[in-house]
VOGU-3710 file (C-alpha; in Angstrom, 3 decimals, decimal comma):
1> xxxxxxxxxx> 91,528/135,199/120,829  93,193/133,490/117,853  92,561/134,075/114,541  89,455/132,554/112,947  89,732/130,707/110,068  88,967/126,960/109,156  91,706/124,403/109,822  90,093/121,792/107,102  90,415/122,836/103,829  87,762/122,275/101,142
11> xxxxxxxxxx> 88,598/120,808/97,791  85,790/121,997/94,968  85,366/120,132/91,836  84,532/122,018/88,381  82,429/121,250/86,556  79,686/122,624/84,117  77,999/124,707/86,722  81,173/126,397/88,010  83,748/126,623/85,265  83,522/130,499/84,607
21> xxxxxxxxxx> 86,435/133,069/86,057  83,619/134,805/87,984  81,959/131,790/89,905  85,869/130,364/90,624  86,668/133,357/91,962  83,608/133,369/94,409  84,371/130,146/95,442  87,738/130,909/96,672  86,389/133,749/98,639  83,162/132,085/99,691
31> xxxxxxxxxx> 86,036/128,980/100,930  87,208/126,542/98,139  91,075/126,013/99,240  91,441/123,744/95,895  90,017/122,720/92,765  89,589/119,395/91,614  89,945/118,704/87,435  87,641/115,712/86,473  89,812/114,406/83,808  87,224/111,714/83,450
41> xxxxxxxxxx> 84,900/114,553/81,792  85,828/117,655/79,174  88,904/118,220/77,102  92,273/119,828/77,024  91,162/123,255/75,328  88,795/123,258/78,842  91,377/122,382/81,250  93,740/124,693/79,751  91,185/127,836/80,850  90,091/126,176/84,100
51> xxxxxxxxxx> 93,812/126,341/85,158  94,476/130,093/83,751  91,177/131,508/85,678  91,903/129,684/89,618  95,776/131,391/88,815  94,399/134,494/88,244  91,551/134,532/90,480  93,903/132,968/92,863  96,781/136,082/92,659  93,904/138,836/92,313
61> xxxxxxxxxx> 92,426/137,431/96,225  96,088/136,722/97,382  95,083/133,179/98,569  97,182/129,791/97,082  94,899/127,866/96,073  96,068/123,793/95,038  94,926/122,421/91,568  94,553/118,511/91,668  94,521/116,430/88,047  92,312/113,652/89,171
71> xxxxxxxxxx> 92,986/110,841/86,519  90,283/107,950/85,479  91,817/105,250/86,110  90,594/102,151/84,491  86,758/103,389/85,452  85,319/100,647/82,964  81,872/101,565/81,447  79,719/99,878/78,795  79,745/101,234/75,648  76,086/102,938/74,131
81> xxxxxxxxxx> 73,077/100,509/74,580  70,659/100,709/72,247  67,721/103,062/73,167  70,148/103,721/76,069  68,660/100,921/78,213  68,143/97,357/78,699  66,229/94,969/80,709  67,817/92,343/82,701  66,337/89,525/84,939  67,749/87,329/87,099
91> xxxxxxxxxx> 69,421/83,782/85,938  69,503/85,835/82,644  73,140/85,520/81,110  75,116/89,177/79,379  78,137/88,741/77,257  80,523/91,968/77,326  82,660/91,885/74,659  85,067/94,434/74,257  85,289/94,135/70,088  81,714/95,931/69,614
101> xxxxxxxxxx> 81,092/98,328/68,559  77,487/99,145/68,225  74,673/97,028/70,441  71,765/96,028/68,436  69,212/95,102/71,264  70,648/91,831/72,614  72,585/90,516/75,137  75,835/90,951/73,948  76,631/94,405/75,181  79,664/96,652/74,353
111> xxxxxxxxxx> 81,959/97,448/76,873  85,052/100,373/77,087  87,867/97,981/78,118  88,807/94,177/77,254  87,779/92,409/80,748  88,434/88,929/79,236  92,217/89,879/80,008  91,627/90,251/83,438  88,941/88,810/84,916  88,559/84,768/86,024
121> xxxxxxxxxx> 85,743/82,715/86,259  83,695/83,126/89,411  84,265/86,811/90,188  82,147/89,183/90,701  81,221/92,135/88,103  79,008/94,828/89,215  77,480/96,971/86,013  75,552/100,412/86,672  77,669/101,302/89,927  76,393/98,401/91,726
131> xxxxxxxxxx> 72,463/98,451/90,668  73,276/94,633/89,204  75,333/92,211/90,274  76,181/89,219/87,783  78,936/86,420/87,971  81,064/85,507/85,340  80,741/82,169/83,953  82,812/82,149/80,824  85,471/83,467/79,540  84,224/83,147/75,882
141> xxxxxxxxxx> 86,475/84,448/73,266  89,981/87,110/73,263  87,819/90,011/74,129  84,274/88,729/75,629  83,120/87,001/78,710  79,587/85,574/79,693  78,196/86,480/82,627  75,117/85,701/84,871  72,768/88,100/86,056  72,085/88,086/90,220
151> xxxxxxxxxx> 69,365/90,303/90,016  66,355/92,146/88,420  67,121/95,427/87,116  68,121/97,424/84,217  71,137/99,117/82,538  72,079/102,058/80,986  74,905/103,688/77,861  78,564/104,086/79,458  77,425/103,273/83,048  80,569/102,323/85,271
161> xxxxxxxxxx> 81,118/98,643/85,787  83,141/97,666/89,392  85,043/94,131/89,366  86,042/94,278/93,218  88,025/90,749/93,066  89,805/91,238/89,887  93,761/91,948/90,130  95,048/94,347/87,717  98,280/93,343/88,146  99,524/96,655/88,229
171> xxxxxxxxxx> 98,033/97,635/85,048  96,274/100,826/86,339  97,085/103,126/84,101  95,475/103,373/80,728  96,668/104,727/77,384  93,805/108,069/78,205  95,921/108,423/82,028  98,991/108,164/80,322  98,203/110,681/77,805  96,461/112,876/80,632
181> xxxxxxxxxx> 99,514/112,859/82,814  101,852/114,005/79,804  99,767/116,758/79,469  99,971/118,098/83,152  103,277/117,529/83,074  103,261/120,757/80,856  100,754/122,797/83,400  100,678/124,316/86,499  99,430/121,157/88,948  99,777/120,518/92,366
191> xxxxxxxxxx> 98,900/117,038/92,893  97,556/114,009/90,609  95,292/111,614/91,500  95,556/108,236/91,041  92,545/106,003/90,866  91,781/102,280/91,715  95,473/102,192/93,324  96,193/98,841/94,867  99,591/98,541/95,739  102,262/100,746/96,289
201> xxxxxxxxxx> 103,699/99,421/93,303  101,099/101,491/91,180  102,172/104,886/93,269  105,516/104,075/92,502  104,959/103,994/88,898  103,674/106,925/88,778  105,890/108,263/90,604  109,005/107,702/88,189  106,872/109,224/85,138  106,564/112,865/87,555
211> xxxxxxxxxx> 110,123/112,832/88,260  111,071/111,961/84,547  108,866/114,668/83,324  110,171/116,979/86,042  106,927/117,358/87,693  106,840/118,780/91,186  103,208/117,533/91,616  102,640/115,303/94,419  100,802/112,216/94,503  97,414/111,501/95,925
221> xxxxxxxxxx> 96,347/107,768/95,944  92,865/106,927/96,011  91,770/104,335/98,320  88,642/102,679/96,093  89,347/99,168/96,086  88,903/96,137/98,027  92,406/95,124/97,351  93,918/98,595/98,871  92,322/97,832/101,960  93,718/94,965/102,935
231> xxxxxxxxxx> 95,210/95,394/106,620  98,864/94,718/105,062  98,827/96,332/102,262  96,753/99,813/103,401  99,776/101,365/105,514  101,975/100,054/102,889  100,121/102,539/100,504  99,849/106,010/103,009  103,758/105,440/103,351  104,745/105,132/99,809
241> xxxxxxxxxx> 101,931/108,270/98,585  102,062/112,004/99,586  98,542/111,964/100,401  95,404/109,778/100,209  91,740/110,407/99,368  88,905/108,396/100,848  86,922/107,940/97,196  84,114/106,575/99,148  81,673/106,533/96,216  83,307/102,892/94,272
251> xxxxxxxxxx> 84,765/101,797/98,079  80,994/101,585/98,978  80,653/99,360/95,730  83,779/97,494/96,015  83,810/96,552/99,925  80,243/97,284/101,114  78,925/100,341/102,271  79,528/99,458/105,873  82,876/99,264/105,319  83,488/102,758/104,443
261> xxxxxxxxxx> 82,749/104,273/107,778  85,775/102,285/109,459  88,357/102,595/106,207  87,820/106,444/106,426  88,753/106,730/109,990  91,249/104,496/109,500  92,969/106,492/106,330  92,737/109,534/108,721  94,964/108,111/111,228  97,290/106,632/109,304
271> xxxxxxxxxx> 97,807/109,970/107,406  98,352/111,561/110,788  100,786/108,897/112,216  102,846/109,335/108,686  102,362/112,705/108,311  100,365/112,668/105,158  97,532/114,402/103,517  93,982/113,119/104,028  91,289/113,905/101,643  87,487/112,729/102,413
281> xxxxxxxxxx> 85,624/113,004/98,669  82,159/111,684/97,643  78,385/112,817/98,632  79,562/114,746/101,522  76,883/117,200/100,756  75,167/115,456/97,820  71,981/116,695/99,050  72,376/120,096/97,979  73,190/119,426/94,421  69,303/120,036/94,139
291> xxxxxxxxxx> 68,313/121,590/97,743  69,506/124,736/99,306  70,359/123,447/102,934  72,270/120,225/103,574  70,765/117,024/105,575  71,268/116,790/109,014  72,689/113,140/108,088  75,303/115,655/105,726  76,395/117,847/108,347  77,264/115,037/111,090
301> xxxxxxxxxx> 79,037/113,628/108,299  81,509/116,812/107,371  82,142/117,211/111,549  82,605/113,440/111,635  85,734/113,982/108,989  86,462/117,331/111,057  86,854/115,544/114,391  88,670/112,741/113,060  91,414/115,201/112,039  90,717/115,006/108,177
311> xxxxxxxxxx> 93,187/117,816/105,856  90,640/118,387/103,579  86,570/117,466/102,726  85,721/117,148/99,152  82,717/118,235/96,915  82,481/116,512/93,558  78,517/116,965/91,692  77,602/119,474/94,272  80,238/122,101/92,992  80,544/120,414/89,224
321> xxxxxxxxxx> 76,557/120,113/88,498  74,524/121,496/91,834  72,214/124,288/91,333  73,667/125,609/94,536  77,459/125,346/94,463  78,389/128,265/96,509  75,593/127,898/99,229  77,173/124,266/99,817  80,233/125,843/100,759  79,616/128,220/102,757
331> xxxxxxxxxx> 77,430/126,013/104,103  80,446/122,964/104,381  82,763/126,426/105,637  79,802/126,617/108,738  80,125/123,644/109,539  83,991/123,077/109,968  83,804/126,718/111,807  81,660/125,653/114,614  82,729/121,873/114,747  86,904/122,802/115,240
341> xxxxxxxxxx> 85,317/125,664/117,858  83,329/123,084/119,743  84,781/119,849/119,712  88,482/118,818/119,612  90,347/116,641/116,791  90,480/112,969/118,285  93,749/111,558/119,264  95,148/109,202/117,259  96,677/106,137/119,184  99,898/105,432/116,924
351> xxxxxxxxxx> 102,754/107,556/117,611  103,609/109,817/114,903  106,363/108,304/112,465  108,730/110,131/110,288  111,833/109,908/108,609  112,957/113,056/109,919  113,391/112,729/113,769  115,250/116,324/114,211  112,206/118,325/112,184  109,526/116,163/113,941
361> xxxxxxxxxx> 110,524/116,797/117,820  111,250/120,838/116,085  107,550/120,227/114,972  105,751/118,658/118,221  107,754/120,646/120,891  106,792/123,794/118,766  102,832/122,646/119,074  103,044/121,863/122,489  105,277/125,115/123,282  102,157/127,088/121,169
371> xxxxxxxxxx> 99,595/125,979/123,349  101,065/126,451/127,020  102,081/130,106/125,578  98,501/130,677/124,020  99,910/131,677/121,106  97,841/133,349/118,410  99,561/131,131/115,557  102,734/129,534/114,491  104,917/130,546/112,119  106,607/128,290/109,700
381> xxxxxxxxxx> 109,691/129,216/107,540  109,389/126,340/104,707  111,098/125,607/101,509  109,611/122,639/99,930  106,309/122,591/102,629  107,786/119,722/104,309  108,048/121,802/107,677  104,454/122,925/107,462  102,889/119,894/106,480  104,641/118,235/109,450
391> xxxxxxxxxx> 103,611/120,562/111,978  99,976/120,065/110,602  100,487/116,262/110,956  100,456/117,169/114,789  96,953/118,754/114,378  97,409/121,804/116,399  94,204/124,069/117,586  95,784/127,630/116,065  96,786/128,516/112,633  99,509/127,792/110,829
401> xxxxxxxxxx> 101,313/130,888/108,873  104,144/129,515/106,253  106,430/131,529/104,317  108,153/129,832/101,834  110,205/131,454/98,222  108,414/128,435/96,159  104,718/129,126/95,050  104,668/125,334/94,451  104,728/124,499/98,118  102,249/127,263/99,239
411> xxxxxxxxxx> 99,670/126,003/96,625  100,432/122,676/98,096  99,855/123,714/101,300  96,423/124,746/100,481  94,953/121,616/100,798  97,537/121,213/104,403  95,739/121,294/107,813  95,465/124,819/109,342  97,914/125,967/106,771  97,637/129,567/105,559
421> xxxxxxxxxx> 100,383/129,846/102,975  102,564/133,136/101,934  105,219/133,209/99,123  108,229/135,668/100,346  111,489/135,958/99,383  114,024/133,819/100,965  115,572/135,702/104,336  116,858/135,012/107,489  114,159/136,695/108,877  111,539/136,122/106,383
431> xxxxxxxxxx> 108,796/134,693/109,449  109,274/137,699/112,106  108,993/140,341/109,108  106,021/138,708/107,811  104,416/138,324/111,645  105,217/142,627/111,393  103,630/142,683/107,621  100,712/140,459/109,403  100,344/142,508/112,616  100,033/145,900/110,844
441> xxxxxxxxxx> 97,201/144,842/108,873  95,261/143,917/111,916  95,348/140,674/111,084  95,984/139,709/114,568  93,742/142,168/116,394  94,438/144,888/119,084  96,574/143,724/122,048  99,858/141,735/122,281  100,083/138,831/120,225  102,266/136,197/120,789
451> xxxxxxxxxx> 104,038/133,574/117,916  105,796/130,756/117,664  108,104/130,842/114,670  109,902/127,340/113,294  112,585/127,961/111,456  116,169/126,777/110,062  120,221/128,542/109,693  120,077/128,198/106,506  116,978/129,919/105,016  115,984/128,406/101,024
461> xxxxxxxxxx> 117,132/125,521/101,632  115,338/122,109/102,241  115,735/119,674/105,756  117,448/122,221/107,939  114,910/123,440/109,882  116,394/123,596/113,417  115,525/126,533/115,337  112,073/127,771/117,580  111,665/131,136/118,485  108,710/133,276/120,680
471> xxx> 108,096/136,379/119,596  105,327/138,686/120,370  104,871/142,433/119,271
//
């Protein structure tokens, strides 16, 4: 009998409802691997005790836990309406100009960002997340355009506005992003979200602002647009990112809400065959932001993710806002539980790809050499997570137990499939003495139990992992 825990993680968001020491500390116990910071929402003062409280709560339950910076992106909104709301009908015509400041009732409407840079005649614009759909028709000064409305309906202050034709040109990253990632730079985060990404270009660029800043966060890029998802530019982005996330909320509003069924299990596999981390976010239990229990509709949707070999499910309103934030996940924590008991992770048809042949056949032959032992878990001795993560990429049935000296890579490893992360000293022997450490607590149960531990010569340092060894006590 293996050890029971969940082998896909659960990423929480805070939010108003949750952003005490006391409730983030029940959440990690009740199952949150991660917290995600909304840095759409709140200010620094906030974030600052939102990161001290999940470190602390984090070392008092001796459990990792990851902290993701999830950046806005150019989410464009309309400014405040006045009354907060306005008619439209259709054939009507809107100007958004980006030089107002206050509405007074008409049709000319403020917006947060100065579309007439961007956008051409004939695309698309979707205000209020989708609700109405207008064409532009007129690019009508520096900062306005003129666009016609598609349908009846009605808008509302600082709704978000989706332009799924529009090239950026790169230009993803606003003066608020750029001023959000210079202050994580200077905190303890794990990964940062990037939003609207549509090349690898735009992970790139990121990229070289981390490194400059000496930032050891990785990057997570998420897949939102319907220029990401272009068949040759999609694998282009998984390679060039350290992990994806599925932001099916604005794909559904971009591509079509059809389409976000396919690009999800699509993302998955890709992740897998490259060996990166797969994140599945938006209204995964949205239900239960008001209602105890989850849909039926909700819970075939988390084993859906589950079976397709997902790292990690994500809750956004129903941890920030819901009334029931730890219910949904132990309730999400059930569901994982009896779906990786009862039905097993689909294979992907891609062979796995890395850049590291010798730690990838270490990885795969120590799987496979796992199962025909029945091991009880496998044990990974891992300096920068690298070794871990890969062995995860393979999706094995049984835990994975890494030791590494660098807290960095075990809070990273939070969010890594089946990972269960310990920070040790450097040692030669560092996995067998914590497999002893693990086996006197009971942590294994009575009887012989039987490892698999991965390992390399030269222990602390990264890429030399070289070396499988069974061990049972």
């Amino acid at each position: 009998m293996g050890i029971i825990f969940k082998r896909t993680k659960i990423l929480a968001t805070l939010g108003p409802n949750t952003s005490t020491p006391e409730m983030i500390e029940e959440l990690i116990t009740t199952g949150v691997n991660g917290f995600r910071l909304n840095f759409s929402h709140g200010d620094y003062s906030e974030r600052d005790d939102q990161i001290t409280w999940i470190r602390e709560a984090s070392k008092k339950i001796g459990k990792p836990v990851a902290i993701l910076q999830d950046l806005q992106g150019p989410k464009i909104r309309l400014g405040v309406l006045k009354d907060n709301y306005l008619d439209v009908k259709k054939g009507g015509e809107l100007v958004l100009d980006h030089a107002v400041a206050e509405h007074d009732g008409s049709t000319t409407l403020p917006v947060q960002y100065n579309l007439a840079e961007k956008v051409t005649v004939g695309e698309p614009i979707y205000l209020f997340d989708g609700k109405v759909r207008t064409t532009v028709i007129e690019i009508t000064s520096e900062t306005a355009i003129k666009v016609r409305v598609e349908n009846d309906g009605y808008l509302m202050s600082k709704k978000g506005i989706n332009l799924p034709d529009t090239d950026f040109g790169g230009d993803i990253l606003t003066p608020k992003d750029l001023k959000d990632i210079e202050y994580g730079l200077t905190k303890d985060i794990d990964y940062v979200a990037l939003s609207f990404v549509q090349s690898p270009e735009d992970i790139n660029n990121l990229r070289q602002i981390l490194v400059a800043g000496g930032s050891q966060a990785q990057i997570i890029a998420k897949i939102e647009t319907k220029a990401a998802i272009k068949d040759d530019v999609l694998e282009s982005i998984v390679i060039a990112t350290d992990g994806i996330m599925v932001a099916r909320g604005d794909l559904a509003v971009e591509a079509g809400a059809e389409v976000v069924p396919i690009v999800q299990r699509r993302l998955i596999a890709l992740c897998r065959k490259h060996g990166k981390l797969s994140i599945v976010a938006t209204q995964m239990m949205a239900s239960m932001v008001d209602s105890p229990e989850p849909t039926r509709a909700e819970v075939s949707d988390v084993a859906n993710a589950v079976i397709q070999g997902a790292d990690t499910v994500m809750l956004s309103d129903e941890t920030a806002n819901g009334k029931y934030p730890l219910e949904t996940v132990a309730a999400m924590k059930r569901v994982i539980l009896y779906t990786q008991d009862n039905a097993p992770v689909a294979p992907i048809h891609d062979p796995f790809i890395t850049k590291h042949l010798q730690r990838d056949a270490i990885s795969a032959t120590a799987v496979t050499l796992a199962e025909q032992l029945k091991a009880q878990a496998i044990i990974a001795e891992t300096k920068s997570g690298a070794t871990a993560a890969n062995i995860a990429g393979h999706r094995p049935n049984l835990p994975i137990i890494s030791v590494t000296s660098e807290m960095r890579a075990a809070q990273q490893l939070g969010l890594s499939y089946a990972n269960r992360s310990y920070v040790r000293p450097d040692d030669p022997e560092a996995g067998f003495n914590l497999f002893k450490e693990l086996k006197d607590e009971g942590y294994f149960g009575e009887g012989l139990t039987t490892v698999i531990i991965v390992s390399g010569q030269q222990p602390g340092v990264v890429g030399t992992t070289d070396t499988i060894k069974v061990r049972s006590l």
